[in-house]
MARMAR-791370 format. One line per 10 residues: number of its first residue (from 1); their letters; for each residue x negated, y negated, z of C-alpha. Coordinates in steps of 0.2 Angstrom, whole numbers, always signed. Each point is the difference from the previous one (the first is absolute). Last residue first. Layout:
! residues N
NUM> a> X,Y,Z  ...
This chain:
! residues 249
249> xxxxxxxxxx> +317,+300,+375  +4,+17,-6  -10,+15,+10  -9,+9,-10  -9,+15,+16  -21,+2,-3  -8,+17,+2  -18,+0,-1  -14,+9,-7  -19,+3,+7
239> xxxxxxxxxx> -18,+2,-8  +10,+16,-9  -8,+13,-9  +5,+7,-18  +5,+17,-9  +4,+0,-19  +13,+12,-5  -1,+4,-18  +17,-4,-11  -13,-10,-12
229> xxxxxxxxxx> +9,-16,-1  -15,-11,+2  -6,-15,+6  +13,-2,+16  +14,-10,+1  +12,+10,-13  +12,-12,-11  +11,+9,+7  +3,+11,+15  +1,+17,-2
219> xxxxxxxxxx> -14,+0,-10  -8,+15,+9  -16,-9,+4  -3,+13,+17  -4,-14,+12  -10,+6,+16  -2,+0,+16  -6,+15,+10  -5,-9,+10  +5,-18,+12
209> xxxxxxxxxx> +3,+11,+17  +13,+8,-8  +5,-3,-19  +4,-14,-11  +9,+1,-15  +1,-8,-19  +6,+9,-15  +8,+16,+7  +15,-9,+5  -4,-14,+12
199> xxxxxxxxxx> -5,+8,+14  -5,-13,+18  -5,+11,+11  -5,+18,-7  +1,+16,+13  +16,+5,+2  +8,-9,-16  +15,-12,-2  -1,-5,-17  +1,-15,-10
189> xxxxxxxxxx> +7,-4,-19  +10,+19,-5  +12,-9,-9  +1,-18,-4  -6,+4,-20  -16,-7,-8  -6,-4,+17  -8,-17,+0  -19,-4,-4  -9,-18,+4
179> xxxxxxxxxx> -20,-3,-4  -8,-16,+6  -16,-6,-8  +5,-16,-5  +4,-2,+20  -17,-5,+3  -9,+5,+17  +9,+15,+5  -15,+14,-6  +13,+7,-13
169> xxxxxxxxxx> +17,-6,+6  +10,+18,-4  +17,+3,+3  +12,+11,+3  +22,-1,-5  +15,+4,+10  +17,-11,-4  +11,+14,-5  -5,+13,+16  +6,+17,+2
159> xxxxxxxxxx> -7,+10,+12  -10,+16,+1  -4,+13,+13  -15,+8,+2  -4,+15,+13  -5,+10,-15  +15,+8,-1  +9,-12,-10  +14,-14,+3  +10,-13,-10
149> xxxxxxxxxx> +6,-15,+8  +16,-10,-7  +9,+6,+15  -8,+11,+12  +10,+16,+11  +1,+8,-16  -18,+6,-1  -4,+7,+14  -9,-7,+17  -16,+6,-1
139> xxxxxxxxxx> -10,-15,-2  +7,-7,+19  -5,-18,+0  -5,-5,+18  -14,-12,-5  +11,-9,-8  +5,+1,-22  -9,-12,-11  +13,-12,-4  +8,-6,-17
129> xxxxxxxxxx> -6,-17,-8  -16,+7,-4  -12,-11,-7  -19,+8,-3  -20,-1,+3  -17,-2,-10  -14,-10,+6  -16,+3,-7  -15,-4,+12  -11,+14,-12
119> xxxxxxxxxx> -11,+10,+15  +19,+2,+11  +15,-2,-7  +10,-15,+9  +18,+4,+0  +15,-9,+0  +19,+6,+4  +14,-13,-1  +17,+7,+9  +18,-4,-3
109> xxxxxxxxxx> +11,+12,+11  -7,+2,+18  +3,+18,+9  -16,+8,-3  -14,-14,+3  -6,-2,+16  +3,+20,+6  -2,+5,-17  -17,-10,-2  -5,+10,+18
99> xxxxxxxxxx> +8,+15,-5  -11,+0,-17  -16,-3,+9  -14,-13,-4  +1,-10,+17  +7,-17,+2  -12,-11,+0  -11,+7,-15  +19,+5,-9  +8,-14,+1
89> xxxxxxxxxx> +17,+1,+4  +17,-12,+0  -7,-18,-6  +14,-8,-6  -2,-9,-19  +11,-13,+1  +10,-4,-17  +7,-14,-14  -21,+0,-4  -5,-17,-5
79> xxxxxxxxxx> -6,-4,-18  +11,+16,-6  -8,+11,-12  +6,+0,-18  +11,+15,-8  +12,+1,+16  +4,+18,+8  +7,-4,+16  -15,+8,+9  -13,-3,-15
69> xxxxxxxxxx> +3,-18,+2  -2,+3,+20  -16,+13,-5  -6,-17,-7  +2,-11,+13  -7,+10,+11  -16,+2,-9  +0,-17,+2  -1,-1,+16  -12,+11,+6
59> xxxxxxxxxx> -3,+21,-2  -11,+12,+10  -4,-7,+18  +20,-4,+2  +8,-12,+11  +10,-9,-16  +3,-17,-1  +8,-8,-17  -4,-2,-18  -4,-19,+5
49> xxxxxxxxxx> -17,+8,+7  -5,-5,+18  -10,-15,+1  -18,+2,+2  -8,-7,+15  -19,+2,+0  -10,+15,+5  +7,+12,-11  +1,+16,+2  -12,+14,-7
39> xxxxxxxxxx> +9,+16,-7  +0,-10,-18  -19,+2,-2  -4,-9,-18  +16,-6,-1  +2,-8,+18  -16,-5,+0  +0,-12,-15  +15,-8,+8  -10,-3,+15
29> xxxxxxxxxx> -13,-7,-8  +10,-11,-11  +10,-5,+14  -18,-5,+11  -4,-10,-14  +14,-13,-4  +6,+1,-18  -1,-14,-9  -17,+7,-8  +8,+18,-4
19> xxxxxxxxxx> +13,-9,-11  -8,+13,-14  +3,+12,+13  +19,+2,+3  +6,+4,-17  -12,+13,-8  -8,+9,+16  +14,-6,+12  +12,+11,-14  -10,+15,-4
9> xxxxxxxxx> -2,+1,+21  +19,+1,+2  +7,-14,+7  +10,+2,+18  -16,-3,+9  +2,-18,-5  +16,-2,+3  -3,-22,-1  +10,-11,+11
């Protein structure tokens, strides 16, 4: 009845093996693998993690549970996420273009975005509770035809979202390392741009065919995720990202 591959590798090292010798041998193997080279699956049967399902090659159950605390904005982490995680678009399945995610993606509110960065295996990503705008989204529609959305010519136009914030899971294996940022203010939280998927503000966005991607550490969500503040774009690559719909169980 034990998670074991829902402890975090500090944790089995300093609570799980000193009662290595009860332990039968071909799960402390396993186990071991699992840390050490977390893309392997395991051979035996482990049972799913009590945070929950979730089809996703990126993120597990716990980490569910804890963007569901973050969702409704608890100070602890739920034992067992309130929420599905849907899987609506993977970007190594699905194809790394912006109408494609639109297309999958646009016209759902309440959408989980995770990326893996390539080289480092961090995993950063975002909540937005509004929508992403379908693949038929007309950018030079004016200004006043939009409610709470504000428009630029830069083929952007941005939408108000309360309840958006990123994150940050360092390499996903121990939550200690987890980094959360909401929008100071509602206003101006994810855009609908021509050439970016999934834009939140100028602090988080992914762009066509998985580059140029970047972060731009602008502080507008707070604590900031990333190391530094610097206000200095910092381009990254993408192993993949995916698109997951919270649905209430």
């Amino acid at each position: 009845m034990i998670r074991y591959c829902d402890i975090s590798a500090e944790d089995y090292h300093g609570k799980v093996i000193p009662y290595r010798k009860i332990l039968p041998k071909n799960i402390k193997m396993e186990v071991l693998t699992y840390h050490l080279k977390p893309e392997c699956q395991p051979s035996i049967y482990i049972l799913p993690s009590r945070g929950g399902l979730v089809d996703s090659t990126i993120i597990k159950g716990k980490h569910v549970a804890l963007i569901g605390s973050w969702i409704d904005k608890k100070n602890t982490t739920y034992t067992k996420s309130p929420y599905d995680f849907k899987l609506l678009y993977r970007a190594s399945r699905d194809g790394f273009t912006v109408a494609k995610f639109r297309e999958l993606c646009g016209n759902i509110s309440g959408t989980v975005v995770v990326c893996k960065i390539s080289g480092c295996g961090k995993i950063v990503g975002g909540y937005n509770s509004t929508n992403w705008g379908n693949v038929n989204y007309n950018y030079n529609q004016r200004r006043e035809q939009y409610l709470n959305v504000n428009y630029n010519q830069h083929r952007e136009q941005y939408l108000n979202d309360n309840n958006v914030f990123i994150f940050s899971f360092g390499d996903g294996k121990d939550l200690k390392t987890a980094k959360l940022g909401r929008k100071t203010s509602g206003g101006y939280a994810i855009a609908y741009h021509s050439s970016y998927g999934p834009y939140f503000y100028n602090d988080l966005c992914i762009g066509q065919n998985g580059q140029p991607s970047g972060w731009y550490q602008y502080g507008n969500y707070t604590p900031t995720i990333f190391e530094d503040n610097s206000g200095q774009r910092e381009n990254f690559q993408l192993d993949d990202y995916e698109v997951l719909q919270v649905v209430s169980k």
